[in-house]
N, C-alpha and C positions, 0 to 999 in steps of 0.2 A: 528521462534519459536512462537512469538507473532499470527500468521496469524494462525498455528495450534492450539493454546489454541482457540483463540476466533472461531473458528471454533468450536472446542471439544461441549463449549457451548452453541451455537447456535444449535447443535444438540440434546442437549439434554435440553433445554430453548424453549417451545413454545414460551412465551414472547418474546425473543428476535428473534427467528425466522419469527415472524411474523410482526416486526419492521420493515418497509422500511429503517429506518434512523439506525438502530442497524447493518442492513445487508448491509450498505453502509459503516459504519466503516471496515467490515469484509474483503472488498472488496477493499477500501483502505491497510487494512494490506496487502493483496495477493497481490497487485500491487507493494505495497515497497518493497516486498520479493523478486520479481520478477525481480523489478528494481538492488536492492543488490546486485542480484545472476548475470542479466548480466554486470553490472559494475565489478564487481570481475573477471569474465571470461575474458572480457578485457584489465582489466589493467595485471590483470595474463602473458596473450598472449603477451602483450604490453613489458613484463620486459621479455621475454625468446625469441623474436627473433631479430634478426639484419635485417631483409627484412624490407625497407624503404614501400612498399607496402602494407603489413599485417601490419603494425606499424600504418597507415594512416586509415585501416579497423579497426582494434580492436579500435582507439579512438572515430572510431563511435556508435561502439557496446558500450563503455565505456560511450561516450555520452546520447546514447537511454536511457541506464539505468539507468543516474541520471534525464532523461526526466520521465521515467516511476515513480521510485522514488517519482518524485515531483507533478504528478499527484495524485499517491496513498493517498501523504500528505493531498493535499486540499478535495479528498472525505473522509478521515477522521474527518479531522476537520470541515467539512460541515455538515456531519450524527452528529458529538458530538455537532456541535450549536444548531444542527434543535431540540435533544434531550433535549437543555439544556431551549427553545424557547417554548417545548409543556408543559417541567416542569412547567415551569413560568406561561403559562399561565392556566393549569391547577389548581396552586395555587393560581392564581388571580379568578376564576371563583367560586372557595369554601371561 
């Protein structure tokens, strides 16, 4: 949900659309979505079958997706310093 709002206004936000560091957060949210969603299939898979095989698959799938996840995070919070970094020095320059 988070990934389609901040999308909604970046569409309709030049300012933000033309952020490198706004459209890095955006892209962090899409990555955690993305992440969530194969972690979820995973474990899902993981509780509905008894095959020792596909049980040893889906915790890789379930793995990738808290990899993705935790990527998504740091380009979040990379794009929200780098913003927090141009404020600052913005305000140091006036």
């Amino acid at each position: 949900m988070e990934a389609i709002l901040l999308s909604k206004i970046a569409s309709i936000s030049e300012e933000v659309r033309s952020d490198p560091n706004e459209r890095q957060i955006i892209q962090g949210a899409w990555f955690q979505t993305i992440g969530q969603f194969m972690e979820s299939m995973g474990a899902t898979q993981q509780v509905m079958t008894t095959d020792e095989n596909i049980r040893k698959e889906t915790q890789k799938i379930t793995t990738l997706g808290d990899w993705i996840q935790a990527v998504g995070t740091v380009l979040e919070a990379h794009g929200g310093s780098q913003i927090i970094v141009e404020e600052e020095k913005r305000e140091s320059d006036t």
